[in-house]
C-alpha positions as CSV (number, residue, x, y, z in Angstrom):
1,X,-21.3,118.6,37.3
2,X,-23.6,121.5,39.0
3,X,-21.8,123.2,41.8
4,X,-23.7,122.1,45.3
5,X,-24.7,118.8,43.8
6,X,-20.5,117.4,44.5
7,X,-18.1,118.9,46.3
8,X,-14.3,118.4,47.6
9,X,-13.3,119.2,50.2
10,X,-14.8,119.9,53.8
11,X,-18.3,120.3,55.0
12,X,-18.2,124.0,55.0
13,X,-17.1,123.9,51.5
14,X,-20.7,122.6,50.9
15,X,-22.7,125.4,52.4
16,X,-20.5,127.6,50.3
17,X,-21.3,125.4,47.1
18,X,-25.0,125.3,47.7
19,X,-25.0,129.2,48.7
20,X,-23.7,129.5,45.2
21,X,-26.0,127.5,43.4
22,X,-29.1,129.2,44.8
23,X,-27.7,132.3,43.7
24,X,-27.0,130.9,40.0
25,X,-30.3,130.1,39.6
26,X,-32.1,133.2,41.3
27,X,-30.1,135.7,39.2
28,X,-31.2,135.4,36.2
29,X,-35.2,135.0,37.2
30,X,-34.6,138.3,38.8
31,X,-33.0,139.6,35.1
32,X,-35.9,138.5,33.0
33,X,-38.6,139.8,35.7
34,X,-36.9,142.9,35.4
35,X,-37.1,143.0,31.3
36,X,-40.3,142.2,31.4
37,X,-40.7,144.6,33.8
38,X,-39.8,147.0,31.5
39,X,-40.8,146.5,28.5
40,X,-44.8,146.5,30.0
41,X,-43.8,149.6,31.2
42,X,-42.7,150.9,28.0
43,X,-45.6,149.4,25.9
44,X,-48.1,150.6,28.8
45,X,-49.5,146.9,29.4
């Protein structure tokens, strides 16, 4: 299962859960913005 979409435990355990899934899924957008990033800059696009 995704983290944020179950949990065990207590309520806070679910902020900390959903925190964590926002993260998992920004992270790698950021990664591939920043190849691309690059790689116009290298190829002067």
């Amino acid at each position: 299962m995704l983290p944020g979409v179950s949990h065990h435990g207590s309520a806070d355990s679910v902020g900390r859960q959903t925190t964590l899934s926002v993260v998992q899924a920004i992270f790698p957008v950021i990664v591939v913005d920043a190849v691309f990033s690059v790689a116009f800059n290298v190829l002067d696009l």
